[in-house]
N, C-alpha and C positions, 0 to 999 in steps of 0.2 A: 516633739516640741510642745511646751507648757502653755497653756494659753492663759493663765493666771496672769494678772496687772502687775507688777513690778513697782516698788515703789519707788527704786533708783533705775533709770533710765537706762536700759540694755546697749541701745546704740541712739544715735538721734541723727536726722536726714534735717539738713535746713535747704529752702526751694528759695530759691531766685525766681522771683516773676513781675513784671511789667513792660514800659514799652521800649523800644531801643533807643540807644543815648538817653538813658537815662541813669548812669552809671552803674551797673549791676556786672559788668565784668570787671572795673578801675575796684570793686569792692570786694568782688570775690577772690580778686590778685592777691587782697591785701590779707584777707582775711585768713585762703591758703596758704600765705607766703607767715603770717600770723601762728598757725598751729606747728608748721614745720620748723620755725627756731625754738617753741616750745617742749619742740618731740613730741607731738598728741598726732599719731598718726588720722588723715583723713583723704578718704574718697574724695578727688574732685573730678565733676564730672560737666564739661562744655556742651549742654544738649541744644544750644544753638545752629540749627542743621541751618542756619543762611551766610553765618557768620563765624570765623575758628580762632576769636582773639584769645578769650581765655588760652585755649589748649596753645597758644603759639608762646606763650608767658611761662604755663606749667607743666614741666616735659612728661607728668605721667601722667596727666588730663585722660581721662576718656570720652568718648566720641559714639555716637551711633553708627554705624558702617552706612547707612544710608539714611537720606532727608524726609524719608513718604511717613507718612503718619503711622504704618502696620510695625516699622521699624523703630521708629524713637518709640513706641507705646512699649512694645515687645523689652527693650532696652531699658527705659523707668522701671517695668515691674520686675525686671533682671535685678536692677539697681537696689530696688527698694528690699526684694526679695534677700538679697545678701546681707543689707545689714539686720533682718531679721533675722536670718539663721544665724550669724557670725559676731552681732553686735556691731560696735565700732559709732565713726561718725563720717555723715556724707554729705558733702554741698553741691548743687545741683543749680546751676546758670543754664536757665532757659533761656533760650531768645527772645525779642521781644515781638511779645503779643501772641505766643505762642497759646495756644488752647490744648495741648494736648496734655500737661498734668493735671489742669481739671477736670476733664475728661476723665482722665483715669484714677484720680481722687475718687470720684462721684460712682463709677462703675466700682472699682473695689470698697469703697467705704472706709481711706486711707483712715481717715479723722476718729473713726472709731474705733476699727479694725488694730491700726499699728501698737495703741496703748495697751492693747489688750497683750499684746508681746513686749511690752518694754520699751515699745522703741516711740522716743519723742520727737513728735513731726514742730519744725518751727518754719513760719513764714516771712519772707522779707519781701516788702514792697514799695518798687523804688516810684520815685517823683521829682521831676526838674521843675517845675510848676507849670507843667501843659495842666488843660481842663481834664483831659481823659486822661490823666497818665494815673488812675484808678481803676481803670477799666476790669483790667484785673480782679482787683482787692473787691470792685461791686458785685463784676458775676460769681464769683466764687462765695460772698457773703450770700447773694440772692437765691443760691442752689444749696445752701447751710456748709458750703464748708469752710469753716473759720476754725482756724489755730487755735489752742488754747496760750501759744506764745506765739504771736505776729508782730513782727518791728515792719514799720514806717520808717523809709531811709530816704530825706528830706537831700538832696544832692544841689547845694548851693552854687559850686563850679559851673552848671548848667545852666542857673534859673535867670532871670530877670523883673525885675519888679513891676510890674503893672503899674499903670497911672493912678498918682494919688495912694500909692502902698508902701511903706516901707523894706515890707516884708515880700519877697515873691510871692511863698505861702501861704500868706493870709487866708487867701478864698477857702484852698483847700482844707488849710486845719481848721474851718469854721463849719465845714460841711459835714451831712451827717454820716458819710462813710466812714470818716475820722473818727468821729464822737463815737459812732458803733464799736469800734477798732478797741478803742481805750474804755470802754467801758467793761469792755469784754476780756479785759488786762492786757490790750497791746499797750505797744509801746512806742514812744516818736525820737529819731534820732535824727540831727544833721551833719550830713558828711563836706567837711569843709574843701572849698574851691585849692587849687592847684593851680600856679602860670601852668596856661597849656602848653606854654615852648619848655618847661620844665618839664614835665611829664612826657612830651615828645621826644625828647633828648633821651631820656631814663630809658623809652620803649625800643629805641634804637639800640640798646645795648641787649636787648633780648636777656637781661639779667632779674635778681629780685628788685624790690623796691628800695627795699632797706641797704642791698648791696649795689645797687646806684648811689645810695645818701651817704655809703660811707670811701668813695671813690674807687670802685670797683671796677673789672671789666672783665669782658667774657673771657672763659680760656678756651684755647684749641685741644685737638686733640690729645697730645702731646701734656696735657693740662695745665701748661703753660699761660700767662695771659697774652691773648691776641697782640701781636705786635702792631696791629693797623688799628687798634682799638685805643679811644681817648678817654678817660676818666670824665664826668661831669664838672664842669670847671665851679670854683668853690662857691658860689651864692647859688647857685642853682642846686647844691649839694643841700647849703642852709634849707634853702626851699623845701625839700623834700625832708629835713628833716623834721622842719615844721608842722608841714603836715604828716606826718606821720604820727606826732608826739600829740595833736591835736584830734586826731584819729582815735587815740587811744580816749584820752581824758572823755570826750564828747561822748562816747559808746559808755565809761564806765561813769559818768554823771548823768545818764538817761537810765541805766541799770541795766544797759543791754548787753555789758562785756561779759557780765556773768552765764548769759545764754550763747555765746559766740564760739564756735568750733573749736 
């Protein structure tokens, strides 16, 4: 194996991290569900050992066989290790508030280490606008390890505005984790609200997103469509289609669709 810098990026690992409910699985749905009508094959991997929404969404999710720290570590450097030797691209949904990829950031020296093989680490970090929902994004800057590509995923569906604020936001994108983030070349994206009974409806079908918005429904075995299964009735369809369409423009008017798996 070469250990020379690559100047086009061999494979690239993007890490999900922050707190929970903060939509980092409603993102990574989309995101996977996103390369797969494009055919750009990707690693998606649910290393939320409390919680198996991702993996219940995408049927070839993978999983750590167990929750204890010896195993989801063992399991990240499995991970990362493949798309070194193999290339490709992988997204990685932590759970929230999970400490063990920085941990093993920091122990291998992902930040320095991966480049040196081609392979582009990028960071997303999500925010509903709790005060700590950086937590993350701080100890990992406080320990040096910061992306050279990190998006801030501003999650509007969740947030509420503080007294006297238009913005829920505000506090946070004035703070200096932000500013560090963006000067450093991140980037700030907001991912637009969703009725939740829209959303809840779509999840009930255990299908994609796109193929809830376009009246879809699971099939059975047989690969027929489920006979007990009901399409989303049609403004609920609009709904989803909306945001989906709004999904896209927001990511590619921040300039982050061009880093997006």
């Amino acid at each position: 194996m070469s250990n020379k810098t690559s100047t086009k990026p061999h494979g690239t690992i993007h890490i999900l991290c922050g707190r929970g409910r903060t939509g980092k699985s409603t993102w990574a749905r989309w995101a996977a569900e996103r390369a797969s009508l494009a055919g750009r094959p990707l690693i998606v991997v649910d290393g939320d050992r409390n919680n198996s929404t991702l993996a219940s969404f995408v049927s070839d999710a993978r999983r750590p066989t167990h929750a204890n720290d010896e195993t989801v570590t063992a399991f990240l450097e499995e991970t990362t290790a493949e798309v070194v030797q193999n290339g490709g691209n992988a997204l990685i949904d932590m759970g929230g508030g999970d400490r063990i990829f920085s941990t093993v950031a920091a122990q291998h020296n992902f930040f320095k280490v991966l480049p040196q093989f081609g392979v582009e680490l990028i960071c997303y970090h999500f925010a509903a606008g709790g005060r700590d929902d950086f937590e993350t994004l701080v100890r990992m800057n406080a320990i040096g390890l910061m992306s050279r590509r990190t998006v801030i995923v501003l999650n509007e569906g969740l947030s509420a505005p503080a007294a006297n604020e238009r913005d829920p936001f505000a506090s946070l994108l004035e703070g200096r984790t932000v500013s560090q983030t963006l000067e450093s070349g991140g980037r700030v994206v907001r991912m637009p609200a969703v009725p939740m009974a829209t959303m809840s409806a779509a999840d009930g079908l255990f299908i994609g997103i796109r193929a809830a918005s376009e009246g879809k429904v699971p099939c059975g075995d047989d690969g027929q469509p489920h006979p007990l299964a009901k399409p989303l009735m049609f403004w609920r369809r609009m709904e989803l289609r909306a945001w989906l369409a709004t999904m896209e423009d927001r990511h590619r008017d921040a300039a982050v669709a061009e880093w997006l798996p």
